[in-house]
C-alpha positions in Angstrom: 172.6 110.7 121.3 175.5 108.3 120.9 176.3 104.8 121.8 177.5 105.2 125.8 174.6 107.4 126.7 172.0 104.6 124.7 174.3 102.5 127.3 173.8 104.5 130.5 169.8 104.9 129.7 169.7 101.4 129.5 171.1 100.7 132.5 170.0 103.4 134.7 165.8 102.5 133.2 166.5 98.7 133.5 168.1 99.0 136.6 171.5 96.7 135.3 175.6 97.7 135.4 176.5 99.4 132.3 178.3 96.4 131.8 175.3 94.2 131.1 174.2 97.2 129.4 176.9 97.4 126.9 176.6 93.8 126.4 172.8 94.2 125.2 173.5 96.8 123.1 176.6 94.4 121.3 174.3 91.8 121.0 171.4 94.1 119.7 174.1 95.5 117.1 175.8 92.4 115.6 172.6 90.2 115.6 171.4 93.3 112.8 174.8 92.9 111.1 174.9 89.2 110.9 171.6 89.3 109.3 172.2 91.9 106.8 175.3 90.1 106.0 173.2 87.1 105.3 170.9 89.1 103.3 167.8 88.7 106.0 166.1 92.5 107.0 165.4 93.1 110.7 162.4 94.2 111.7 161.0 95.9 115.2 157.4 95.9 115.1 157.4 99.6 116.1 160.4 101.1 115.8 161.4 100.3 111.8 163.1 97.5 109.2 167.0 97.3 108.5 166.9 97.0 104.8 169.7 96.2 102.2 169.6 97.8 99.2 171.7 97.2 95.9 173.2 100.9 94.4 173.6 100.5 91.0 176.7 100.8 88.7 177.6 104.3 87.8 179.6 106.7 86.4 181.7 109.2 88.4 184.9 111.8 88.4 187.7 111.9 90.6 188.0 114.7 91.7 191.9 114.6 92.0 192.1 113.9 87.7 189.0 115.0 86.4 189.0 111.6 84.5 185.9 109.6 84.5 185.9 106.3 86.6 183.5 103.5 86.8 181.8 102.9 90.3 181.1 99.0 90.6 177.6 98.0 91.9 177.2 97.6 95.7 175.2 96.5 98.6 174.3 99.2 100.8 172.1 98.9 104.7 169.0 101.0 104.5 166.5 101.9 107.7 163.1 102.7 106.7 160.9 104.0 110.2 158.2 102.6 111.4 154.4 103.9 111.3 154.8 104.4 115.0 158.2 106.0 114.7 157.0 108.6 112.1 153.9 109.0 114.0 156.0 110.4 116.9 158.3 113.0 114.3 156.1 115.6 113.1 
């Protein structure tokens, strides 16, 4: 499932244009990127928690040289599912 058809079941099951729809769904997506930006996680009692996690420094290859390059540390968005969630994958 991709965004536009997120956006059609939301409209067609809340009974709104696809408009309002897609606005939801814009509001929905940068509220979780603002607050990963500021560092916050985002949790939906439910459903799961929008993590950030830091990757550590490391060595790599490219693959182009075969010389070994240094990868810098990084921030990096994680998802970890709910109880819920996992309860409904089996």
């Amino acid at each position: 499932m991709n965004k536009s058809e997120i956006i059609e079941l939301i409209a067609r099951k809340a009974n709104v244009s696809k408009k309002t729809a897609t606005q939801s769904m814009d509001i929905f997506v940068n509220a979780v990127k603002s607050n990963l930006a500021a560092g916050k996680n985002v949790t939906i009692t439910g459903f799961g928690t929008f993590t950030l996690s830091t990757r550590a420094a490391r060595n790599g290859v490219n693959p182009q040289t075969g010389k070994s390059i240094r990868i810098p540390a990084t921030k990096v968005p994680r998802f970890k599912a709910g109880k819920t969630l996992r309860g409904l994958i089996h």
